[in-house]
C-alpha positions in Angstrom: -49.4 9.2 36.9 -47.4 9.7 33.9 -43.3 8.9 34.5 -41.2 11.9 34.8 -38.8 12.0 31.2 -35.0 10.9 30.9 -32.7 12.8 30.0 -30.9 11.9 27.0 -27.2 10.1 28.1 -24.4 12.7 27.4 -22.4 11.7 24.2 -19.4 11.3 26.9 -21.5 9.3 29.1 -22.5 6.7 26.2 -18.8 6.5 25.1 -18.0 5.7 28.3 -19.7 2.7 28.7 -19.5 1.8 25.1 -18.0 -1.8 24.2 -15.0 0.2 23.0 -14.2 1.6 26.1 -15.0 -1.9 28.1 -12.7 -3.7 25.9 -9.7 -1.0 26.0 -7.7 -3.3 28.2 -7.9 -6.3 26.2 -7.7 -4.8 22.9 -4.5 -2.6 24.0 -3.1 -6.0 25.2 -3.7 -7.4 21.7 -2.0 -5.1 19.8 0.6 -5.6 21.9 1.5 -9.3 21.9 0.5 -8.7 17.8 3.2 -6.3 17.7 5.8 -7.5 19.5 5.3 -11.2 19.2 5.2 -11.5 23.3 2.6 -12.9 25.4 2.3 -10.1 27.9 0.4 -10.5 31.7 -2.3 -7.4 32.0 -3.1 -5.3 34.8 -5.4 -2.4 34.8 -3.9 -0.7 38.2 -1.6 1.8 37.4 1.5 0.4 37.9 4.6 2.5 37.5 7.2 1.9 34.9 10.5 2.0 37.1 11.7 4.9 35.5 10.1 6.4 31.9 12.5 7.5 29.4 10.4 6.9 26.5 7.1 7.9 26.1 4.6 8.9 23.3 0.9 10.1 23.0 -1.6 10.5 20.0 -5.0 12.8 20.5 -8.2 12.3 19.1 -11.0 14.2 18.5 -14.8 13.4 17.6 -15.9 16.4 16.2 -19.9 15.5 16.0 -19.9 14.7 19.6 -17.5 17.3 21.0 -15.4 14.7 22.8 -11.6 14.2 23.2 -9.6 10.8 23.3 -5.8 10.9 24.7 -3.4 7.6 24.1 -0.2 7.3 26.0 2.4 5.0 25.8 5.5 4.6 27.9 8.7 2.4 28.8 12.0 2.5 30.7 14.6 2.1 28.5 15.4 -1.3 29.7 12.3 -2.5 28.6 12.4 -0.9 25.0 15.9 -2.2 24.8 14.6 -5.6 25.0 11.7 -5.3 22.8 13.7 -3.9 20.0 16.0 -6.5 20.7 13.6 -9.3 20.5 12.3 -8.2 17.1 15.4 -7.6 15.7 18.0 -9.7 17.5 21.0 -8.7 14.9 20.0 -4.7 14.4 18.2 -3.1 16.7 20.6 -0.2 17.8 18.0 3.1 18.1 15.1 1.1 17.0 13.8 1.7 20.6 11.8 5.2 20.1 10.5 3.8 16.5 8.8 0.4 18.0 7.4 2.8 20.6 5.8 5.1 17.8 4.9 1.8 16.0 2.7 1.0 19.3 1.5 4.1 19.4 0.4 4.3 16.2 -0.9 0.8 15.5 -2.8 1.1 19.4 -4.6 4.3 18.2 -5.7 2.5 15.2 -7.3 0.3 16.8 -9.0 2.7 19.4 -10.4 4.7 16.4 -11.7 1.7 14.9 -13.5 0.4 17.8 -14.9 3.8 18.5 -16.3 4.3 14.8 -18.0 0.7 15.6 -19.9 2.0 18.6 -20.8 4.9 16.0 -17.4 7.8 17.7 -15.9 8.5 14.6 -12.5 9.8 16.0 -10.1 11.9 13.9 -6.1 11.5 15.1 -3.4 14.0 15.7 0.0 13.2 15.0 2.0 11.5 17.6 4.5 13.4 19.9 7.2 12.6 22.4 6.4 12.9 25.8 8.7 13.8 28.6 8.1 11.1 31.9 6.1 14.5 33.3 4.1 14.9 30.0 3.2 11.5 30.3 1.6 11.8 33.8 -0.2 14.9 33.1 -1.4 13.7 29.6 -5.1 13.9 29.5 -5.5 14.4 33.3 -7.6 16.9 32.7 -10.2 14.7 30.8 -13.1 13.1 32.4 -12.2 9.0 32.5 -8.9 7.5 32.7 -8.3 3.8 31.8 -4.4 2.5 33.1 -3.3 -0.3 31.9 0.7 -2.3 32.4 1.5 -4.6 30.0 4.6 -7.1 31.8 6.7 -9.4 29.9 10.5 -10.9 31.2 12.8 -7.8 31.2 10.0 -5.5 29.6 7.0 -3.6 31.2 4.8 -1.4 28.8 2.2 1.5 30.2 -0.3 2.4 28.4 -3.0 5.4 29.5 -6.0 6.1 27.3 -8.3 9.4 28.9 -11.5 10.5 27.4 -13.9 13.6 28.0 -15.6 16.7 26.1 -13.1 18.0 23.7 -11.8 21.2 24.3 -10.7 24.5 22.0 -8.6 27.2 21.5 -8.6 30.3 18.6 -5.0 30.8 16.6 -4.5 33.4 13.6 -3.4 31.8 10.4 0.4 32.6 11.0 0.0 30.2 14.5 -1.5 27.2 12.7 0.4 24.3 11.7 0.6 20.8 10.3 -1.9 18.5 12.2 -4.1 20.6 13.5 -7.6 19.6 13.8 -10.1 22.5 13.1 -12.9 22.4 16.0 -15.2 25.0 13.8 -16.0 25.4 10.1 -13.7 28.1 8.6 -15.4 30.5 6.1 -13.3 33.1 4.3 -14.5 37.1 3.9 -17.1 36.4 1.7 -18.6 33.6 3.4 -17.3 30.9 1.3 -16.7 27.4 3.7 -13.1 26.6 3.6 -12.8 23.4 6.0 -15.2 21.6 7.7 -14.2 21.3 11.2 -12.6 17.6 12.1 -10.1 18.6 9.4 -6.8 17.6 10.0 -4.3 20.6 8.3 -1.7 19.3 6.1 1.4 21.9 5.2 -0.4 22.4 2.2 -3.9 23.4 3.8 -2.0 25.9 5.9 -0.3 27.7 3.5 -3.4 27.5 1.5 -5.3 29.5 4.6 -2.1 32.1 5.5 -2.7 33.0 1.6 -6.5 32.9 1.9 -7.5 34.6 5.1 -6.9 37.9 6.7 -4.2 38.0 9.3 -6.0 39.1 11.9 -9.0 36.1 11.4 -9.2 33.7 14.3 -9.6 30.1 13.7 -10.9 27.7 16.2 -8.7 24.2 16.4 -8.9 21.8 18.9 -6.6 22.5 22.4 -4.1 19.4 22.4 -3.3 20.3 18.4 -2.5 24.1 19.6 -0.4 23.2 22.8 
């Protein structure tokens, strides 16, 4: 008796048990104590920062297989006192929210390079601040959630990295705006392709579209670049 068929694992199914996603802890750890020149202890239960004060998160999206990636990143301002402090012992006065970005930015990096290895080829927003509720809700709506607390002597760093199918939303050309990523091809009147979707808009590429397309045309970017 011939076996029944299996179904095909779901893109989000195969990301999720990809060798990026396995080795999220200890590549968020690395980037870390590269960064900041600390040897940090890891944890993946979700530890609370004693109070956040600072916090910052970067989307992704993969386009080809319809799926979302959120990074979080957040201190008490204790903490990101001392880090700033132990990089720059003499000058480190407001470096605090800039070593966070620096993380953030350096951490998503490496996410989008170990995603494009397992074959996820991941496009980035730009990063934003996040209020200590922002942070918590950041990606809760997404699928699978990785928490991970990064603890060094007067410093404790939480990171949160959520994946599931990305999700969309229609603005008219007035509403759009720098880093945006387009979730659909865009075609002008005559039927002429504009941008591909995965594009990320640059100020440019939205005044080129406000100029190019009827007001009233909806475009289709991704949820997290609209909010």
């Amino acid at each position: 008796m011939a076996s029944a068929p299996v179904a095909p694992r779901s893109a989000l199914a195969a990301a999720g048990l990809c060798p990026a996603w396995v080795k999220l802890p200890s590549d968020m750890h690395r980037v870390a104590c590269g960064l900041l020149s600390l040897g940090f202890a890891i944890s993946t239960t979700d530890a609370a920062v004693p109070t956040i004060q600072i916090a910052s998160g970067i989307v992704m999206h993969c386009v080809a297989d319809e799926l979302e990636l959120r990074l979080a990143i957040a201190v008490d301002l204790e903490s990101a006192k001392a880090l700033a402090s132990h990089l720059s012992p003499e000058d480190h006065a407001g470096l605090e929210s800039d070593l966070l970005g620096e993380l953030s930015n350096i951490a998503m990096g490496s996410l989008t390079s170990s995603f494009m290895r397992d074959s996820f080829a991941f496009s980035s927003g730009l990063p934003e601040v996040l209020d200590p509720v922002a942070f918590r809700s950041f990606g809760a709506n997404l699928s699978r959630h990785e928490c991970i607390t990064l603890t060094a002597p007067g410093a404790t760093i939480q990171v949160r990295v959520s994946i599931g199918g990305k999700q969309a939303t229609v603005l008219f050309p007035a509403a759009l705006s720098e880093g945006m990523v387009i979730a659909k091809d865009v075609y002008n009147e005559k039927g002429t392709l504009l941008l591909k979707s995965g594009t990320r808009l640059s100020s440019n590429t939205v005044g080129h579209l406000r100029d190019t397309l009827a007001s009233s045309q909806l475009i289709e970017v991704a949820t997290a670049a609209a909010a």
